[in-house]
C-alpha positions as CSV (number, residue, x, y, z in Angstrom):
1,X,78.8,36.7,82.6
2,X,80.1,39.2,85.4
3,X,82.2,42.0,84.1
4,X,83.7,45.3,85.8
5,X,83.0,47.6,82.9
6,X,84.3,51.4,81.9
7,X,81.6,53.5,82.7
8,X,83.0,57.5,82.4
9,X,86.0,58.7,82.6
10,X,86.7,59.6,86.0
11,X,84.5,57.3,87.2
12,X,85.0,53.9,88.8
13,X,84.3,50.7,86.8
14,X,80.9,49.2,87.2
15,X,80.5,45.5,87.6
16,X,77.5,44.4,85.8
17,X,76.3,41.5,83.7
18,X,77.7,41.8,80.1
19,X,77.0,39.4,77.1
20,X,79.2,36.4,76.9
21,X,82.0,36.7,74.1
22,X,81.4,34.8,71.0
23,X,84.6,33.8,69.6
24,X,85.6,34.1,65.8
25,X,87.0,30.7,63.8
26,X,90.3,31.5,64.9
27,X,89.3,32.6,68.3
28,X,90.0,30.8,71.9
29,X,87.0,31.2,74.2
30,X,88.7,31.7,77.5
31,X,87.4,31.2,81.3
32,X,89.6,33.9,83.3
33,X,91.7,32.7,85.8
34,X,93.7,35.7,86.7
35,X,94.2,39.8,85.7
36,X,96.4,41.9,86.6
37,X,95.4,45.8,87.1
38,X,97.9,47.3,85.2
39,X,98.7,51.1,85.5
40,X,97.9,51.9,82.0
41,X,94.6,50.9,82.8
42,X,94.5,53.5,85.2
43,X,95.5,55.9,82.8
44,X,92.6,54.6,80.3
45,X,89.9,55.6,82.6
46,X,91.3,59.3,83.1
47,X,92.4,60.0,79.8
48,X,90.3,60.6,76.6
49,X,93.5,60.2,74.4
50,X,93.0,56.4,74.8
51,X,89.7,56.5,73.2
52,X,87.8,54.2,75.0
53,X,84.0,53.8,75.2
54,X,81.6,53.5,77.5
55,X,80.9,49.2,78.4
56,X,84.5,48.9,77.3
57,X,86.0,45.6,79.1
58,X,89.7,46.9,80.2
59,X,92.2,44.3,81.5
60,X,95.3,43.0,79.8
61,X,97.6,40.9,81.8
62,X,95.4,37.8,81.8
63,X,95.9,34.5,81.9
64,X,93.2,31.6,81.6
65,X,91.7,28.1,80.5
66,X,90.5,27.3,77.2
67,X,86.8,26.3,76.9
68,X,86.2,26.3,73.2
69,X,88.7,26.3,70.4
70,X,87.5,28.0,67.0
71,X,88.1,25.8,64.0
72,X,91.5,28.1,62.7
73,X,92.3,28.7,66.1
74,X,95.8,27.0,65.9
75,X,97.2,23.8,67.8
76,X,95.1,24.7,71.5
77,X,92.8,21.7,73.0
78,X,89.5,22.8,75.8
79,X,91.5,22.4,79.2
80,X,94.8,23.9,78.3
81,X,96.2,26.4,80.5
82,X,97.1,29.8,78.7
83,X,98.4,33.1,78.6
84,X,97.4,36.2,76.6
85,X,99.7,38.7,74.5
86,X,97.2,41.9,74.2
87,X,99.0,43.2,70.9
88,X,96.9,41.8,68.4
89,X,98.1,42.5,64.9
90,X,96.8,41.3,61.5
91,X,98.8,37.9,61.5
92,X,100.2,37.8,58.1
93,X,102.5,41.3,57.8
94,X,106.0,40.9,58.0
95,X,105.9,42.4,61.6
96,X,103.6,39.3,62.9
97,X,105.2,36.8,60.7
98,X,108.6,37.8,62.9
99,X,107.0,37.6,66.2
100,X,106.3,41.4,66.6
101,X,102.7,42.3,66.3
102,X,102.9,45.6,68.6
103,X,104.4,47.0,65.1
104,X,101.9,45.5,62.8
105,X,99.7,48.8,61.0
106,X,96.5,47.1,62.4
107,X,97.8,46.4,65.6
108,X,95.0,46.8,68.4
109,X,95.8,46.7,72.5
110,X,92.9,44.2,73.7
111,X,90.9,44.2,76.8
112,X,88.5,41.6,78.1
113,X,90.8,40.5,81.4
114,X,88.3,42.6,83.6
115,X,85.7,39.5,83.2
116,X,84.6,35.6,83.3
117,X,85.1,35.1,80.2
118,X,87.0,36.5,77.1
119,X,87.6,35.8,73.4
120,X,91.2,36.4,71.8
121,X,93.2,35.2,68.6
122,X,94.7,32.0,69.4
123,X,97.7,33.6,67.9
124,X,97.6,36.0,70.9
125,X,98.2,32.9,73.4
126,X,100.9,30.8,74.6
127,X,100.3,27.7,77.0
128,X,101.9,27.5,80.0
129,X,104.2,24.6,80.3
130,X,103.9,22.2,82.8
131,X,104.6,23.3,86.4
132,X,103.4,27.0,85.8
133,X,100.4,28.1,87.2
134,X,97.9,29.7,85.4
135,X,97.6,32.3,88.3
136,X,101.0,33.4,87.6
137,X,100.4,33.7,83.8
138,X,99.3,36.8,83.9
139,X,102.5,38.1,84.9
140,X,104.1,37.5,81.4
141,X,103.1,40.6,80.2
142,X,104.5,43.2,82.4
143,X,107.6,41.0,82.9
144,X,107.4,41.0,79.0
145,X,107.5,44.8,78.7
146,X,110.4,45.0,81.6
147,X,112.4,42.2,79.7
148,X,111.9,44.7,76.6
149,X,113.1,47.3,78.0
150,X,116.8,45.6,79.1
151,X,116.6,44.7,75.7
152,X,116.3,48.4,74.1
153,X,119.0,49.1,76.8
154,X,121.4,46.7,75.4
155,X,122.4,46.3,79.1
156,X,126.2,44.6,79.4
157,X,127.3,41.8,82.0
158,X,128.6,44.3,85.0
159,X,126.5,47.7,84.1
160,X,125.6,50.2,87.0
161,X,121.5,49.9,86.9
162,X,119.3,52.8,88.1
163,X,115.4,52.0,88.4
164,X,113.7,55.2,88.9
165,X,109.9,54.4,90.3
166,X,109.4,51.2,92.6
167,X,106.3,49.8,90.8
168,X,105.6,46.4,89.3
169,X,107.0,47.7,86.0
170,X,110.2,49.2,87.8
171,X,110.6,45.8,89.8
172,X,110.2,43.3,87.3
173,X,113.4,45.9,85.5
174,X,115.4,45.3,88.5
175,X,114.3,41.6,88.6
176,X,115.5,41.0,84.4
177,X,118.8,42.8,85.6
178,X,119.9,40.8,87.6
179,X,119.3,37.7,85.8
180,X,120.7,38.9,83.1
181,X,124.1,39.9,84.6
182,X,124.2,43.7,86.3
183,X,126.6,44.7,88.3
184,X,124.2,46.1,90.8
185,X,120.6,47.3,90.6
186,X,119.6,50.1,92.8
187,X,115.6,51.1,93.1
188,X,114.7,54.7,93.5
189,X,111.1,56.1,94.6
190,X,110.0,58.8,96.9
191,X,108.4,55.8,99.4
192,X,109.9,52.9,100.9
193,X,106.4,50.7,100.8
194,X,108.8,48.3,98.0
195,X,111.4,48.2,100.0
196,X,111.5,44.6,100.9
197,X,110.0,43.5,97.6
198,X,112.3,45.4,95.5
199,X,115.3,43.3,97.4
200,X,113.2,40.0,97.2
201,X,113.0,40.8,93.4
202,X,117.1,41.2,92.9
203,X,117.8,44.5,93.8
204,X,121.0,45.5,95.5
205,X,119.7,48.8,97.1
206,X,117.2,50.7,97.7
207,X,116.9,54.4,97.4
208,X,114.7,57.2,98.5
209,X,114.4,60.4,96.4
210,X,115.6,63.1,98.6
211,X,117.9,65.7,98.2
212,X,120.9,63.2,98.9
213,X,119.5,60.7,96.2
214,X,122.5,61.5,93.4
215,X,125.2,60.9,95.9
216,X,123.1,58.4,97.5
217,X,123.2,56.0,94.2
218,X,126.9,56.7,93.2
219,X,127.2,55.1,96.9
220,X,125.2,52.8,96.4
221,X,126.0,51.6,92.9
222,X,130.0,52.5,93.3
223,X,129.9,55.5,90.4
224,X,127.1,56.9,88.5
225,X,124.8,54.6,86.8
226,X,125.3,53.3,83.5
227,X,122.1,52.7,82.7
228,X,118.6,55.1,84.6
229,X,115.5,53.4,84.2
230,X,112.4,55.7,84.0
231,X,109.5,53.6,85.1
232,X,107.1,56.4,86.5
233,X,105.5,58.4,83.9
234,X,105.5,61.8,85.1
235,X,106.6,65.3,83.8
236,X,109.9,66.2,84.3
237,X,111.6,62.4,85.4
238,X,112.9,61.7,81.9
239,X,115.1,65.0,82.5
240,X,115.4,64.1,86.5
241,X,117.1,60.8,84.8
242,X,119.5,62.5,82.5
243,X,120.8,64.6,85.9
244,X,121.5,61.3,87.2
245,X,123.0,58.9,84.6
246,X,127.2,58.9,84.0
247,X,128.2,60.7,80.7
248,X,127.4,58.8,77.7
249,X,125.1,56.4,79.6
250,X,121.2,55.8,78.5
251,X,118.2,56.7,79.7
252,X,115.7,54.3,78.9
253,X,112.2,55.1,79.5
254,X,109.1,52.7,80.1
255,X,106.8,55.1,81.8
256,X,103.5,55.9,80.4
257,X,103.0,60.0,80.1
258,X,100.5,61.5,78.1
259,X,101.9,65.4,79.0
260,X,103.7,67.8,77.7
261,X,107.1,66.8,78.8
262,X,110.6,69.2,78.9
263,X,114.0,68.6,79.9
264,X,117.6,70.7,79.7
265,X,118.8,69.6,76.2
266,X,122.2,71.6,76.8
267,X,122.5,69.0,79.9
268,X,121.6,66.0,77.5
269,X,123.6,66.8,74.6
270,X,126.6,67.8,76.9
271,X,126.7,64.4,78.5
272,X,125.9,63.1,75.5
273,X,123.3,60.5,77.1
274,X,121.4,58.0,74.7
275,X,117.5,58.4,76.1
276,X,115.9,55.2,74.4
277,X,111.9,54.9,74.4
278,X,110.7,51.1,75.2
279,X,107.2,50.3,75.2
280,X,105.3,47.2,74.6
281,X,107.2,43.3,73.2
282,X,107.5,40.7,71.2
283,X,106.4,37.4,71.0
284,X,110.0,35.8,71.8
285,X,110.3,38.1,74.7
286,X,106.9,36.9,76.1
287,X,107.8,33.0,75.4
288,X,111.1,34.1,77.5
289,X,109.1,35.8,80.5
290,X,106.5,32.6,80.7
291,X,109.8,30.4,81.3
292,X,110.9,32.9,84.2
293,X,108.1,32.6,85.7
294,X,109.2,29.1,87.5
295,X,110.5,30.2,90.9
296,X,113.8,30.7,91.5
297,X,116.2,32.6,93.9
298,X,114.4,36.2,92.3
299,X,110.8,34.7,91.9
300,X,108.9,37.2,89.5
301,X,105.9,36.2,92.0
302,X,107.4,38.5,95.2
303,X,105.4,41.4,92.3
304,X,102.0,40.3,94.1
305,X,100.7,41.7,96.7
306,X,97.2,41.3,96.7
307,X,94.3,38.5,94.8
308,X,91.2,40.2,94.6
309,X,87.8,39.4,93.6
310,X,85.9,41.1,90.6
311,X,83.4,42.2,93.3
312,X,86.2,44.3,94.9
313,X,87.6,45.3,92.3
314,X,86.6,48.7,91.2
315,X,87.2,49.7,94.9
316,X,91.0,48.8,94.9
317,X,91.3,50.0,91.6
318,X,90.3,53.2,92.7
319,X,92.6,53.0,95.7
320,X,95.6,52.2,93.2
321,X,95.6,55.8,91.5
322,X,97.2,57.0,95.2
323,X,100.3,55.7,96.2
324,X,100.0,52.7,98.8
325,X,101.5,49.8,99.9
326,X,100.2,47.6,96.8
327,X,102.6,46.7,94.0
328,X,101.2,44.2,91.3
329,X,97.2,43.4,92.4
330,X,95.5,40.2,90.1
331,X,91.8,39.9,90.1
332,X,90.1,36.5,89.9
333,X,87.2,36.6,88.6
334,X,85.5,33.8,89.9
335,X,86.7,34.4,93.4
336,X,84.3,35.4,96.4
C-alpha cells in the first residue's frame, strides 16, 4: 500500500510503499477514506519527546470502510462505514469497561490514518449511522476532544466564552458552545484568516489580539469572560488567559506545549481562577460528536478547508507548521 511515512524529525514525511497491515483476531482491516492532519501530528515530527521512529505511520482522525473483520473483532460486517477512536487501551480495566480508554495504564495513541489501509481494535471503532458520511468521520475526534473540553469546563446555559487561538480545535470549542447553551462565544487569534469560519461555526465575535484585545472582549462578550479557552499551545498563553478571564472564572486549556511554561501565580491566586487541563475523551463523548456531525444551522463541516491527496500531502503538511489560511485539511488517500 501507499503510505506518507515519518522519516526524521524535522524532516517532511516520505510517501513510499509500506507493507499492508495484518490485522489481529480482534482487529478491523480498514480502507481509509479520510485523515485529518492534526496539529499534534505536527508536533510529533519536531519533537523527540513523542518518541516516534523512523517508518512510523502518523495520522489519527480517520475514518474508513471495513474490508475484513477479525473473528473477536466485535458486531462490524465488510462494507460498514466507520470511525476510529486512537486511544487504545487494554479493554478489560475498569477505565475501558467505563468508556475511557485514554486513562487505561496501557493506553497507546495509534497512528496508521496517513495510509490506504490500516488495522485497529474493533473496540476502537464506531459506525457511522446512516446519513453520515464517511468523509466527515474523521472529524469526531477533534470535535471529541473540543466536546471534552466544555465538559472539564462545566460550562453553564448563559456563560461568557473566550476561545483563545482560531484553529480547528479552538473552532470546534466555539462550535460545542453554542450548542450547548453560551451566552456568547467570542474567538481570539492574532489573524483574521478564521474569521468567516469561526462565525459559520457559532461564534458571536471575533477578536484580534492587539493591544485593545481585553477591552475588546468585555465589549464584545458584555463583561469579562467566564470561561478563556486556551487552544494554542504556546509559552506564556495559559498566563495571557488568566489576565483575561473575570475573577473566579476558569481557564481551561487544550493546547499542546511541550515547554517550559510560567505565569504570575500572585495574579492567579488573587483572582482566584480555576485553570483546568483537558486533553484527549471518552467513548460517550465520541458517540456524541459522530451524532453532531449531521448538518445543522453550526455544521461541524465549515472546519474543512481543504481535501488533499496522499501525494500532496507531505507538502501541505509542511506548509501547515506556518500560519495560513487552512483550518482543518483531510487527506484521502486514494484520491489523485
Amino acid at each position: 500500500m501507499k503510505a506518507a511515512l515519518f522519516d526524521q524529525l524535522g524532516a517532511p514525511l516520505k510517501i513510499m510503499e509500506a507493507e499492508d497491515p495484518k490485522p489481529k483476531t480482534d482487529y478491523l482491516l480498514l480502507k481509509v477514506c479520510r485523515c485529518g492532519i492534526c496539529g499534534s501530528d505536527l508536533h510529533m515530527t519536531e519533537d523527540p519527546v513523542f518518541g516516534v521512529a523512523p517508518g512510523d505511520i502518523l495520522g489519527h482522525e480517520f475514518s474508513g470502510e471495513v474490508i475484513e473483520v477479525g473473528s473477536k473483532a466485535g458486531a462490524f460486517k465488510v462494507g460498514d462505514q466507520v470511525t476510529v477512536a486512537p486511544n487504545r487501551g487494554c479493554g478489560h480495566c475498569s477505565n475501558c469497561l467505563k468508556g475511557e480508554p485514554a486513562w487505561c495504564d496501557s493506553m497507546t495513541l495509534i497512528g496508521g490514518g496517513y495510509a490506504q489501509y490500516t488495522a485497529v481494535a474493533g473496540r476502537q471503532c464506531r459506525k457511522l449511522p446512516w446519513g453520515i458520511r464517511t468523509v466527515d468521520g474523521a472529524l469526531a475526534e477533534p470535535l471529541s476532544v473540543a466536546l471534552h473540553g466544555l465538559r472539564r469546563a462545566a460550562m453553564g446555559p448563559g456563560d461568557r466564552v473566550l476561545i483563545v487561538g482560531a484553529g480547528a480545535i479552538g473552532l470546534a470549542v466555539a462550535f460545542w458552545a453554542r450548542r450547548l447553551g453560551a451566552g456568547a462565544v467570542a474567538v481570539t487569534d492574532i489573524h483574521r484568516h478564521q474569521e468567516e469560519r469561526a462565525m459559520d461555526v457559532g461564534a458571536s465575535a471575533f477578536i484580534t489580539a492587539d493591544p485593545d484585545q481585553a477591552a475588546n472582549v468585555d465589549a464584545a462578550l458584555g463583561g469579562p469572560p467566564d470561561i478563556v479557552f486556551e487552544c494554542v499551545g504556546k509559552p506564556g498563553l495559559i498566563d495571557h488567559c488568566i489576565g483575561l478571564v473575570r475573577p473566579r472564572g476558569k481557564v481551561v486549556v487544550l493546547g499542546l506545549c511541550t515547554a517550559r511554561d510560567h505565569l504570575d501565580s500572585f495574579r492567579a491566586i488573587s483572582k482566584e481562577i480555576n485553570v483546568v487541563m483537558s486533553v484527549f475523551f471518552n467513548m460517550h463523548e465520541f458517540a456524541a460528536a459522530i451524532d453532531a456531525l449531521e448538518s445543522g444551522r453550526y455544521a461541524p463541516q465549515n472546519l474543512i478547508s481543504e481535501t488533499i491527496s496522499l501525494n500532496d500531502m507531505p507538502r501541505v503538511f509542511e506548509t501547515l507548521r506556518k500560519r495560513t489560511t487552512q483550518c482543518k485539511v483531510l487527506v484521502d488517500p486514494f484520491g489523485a
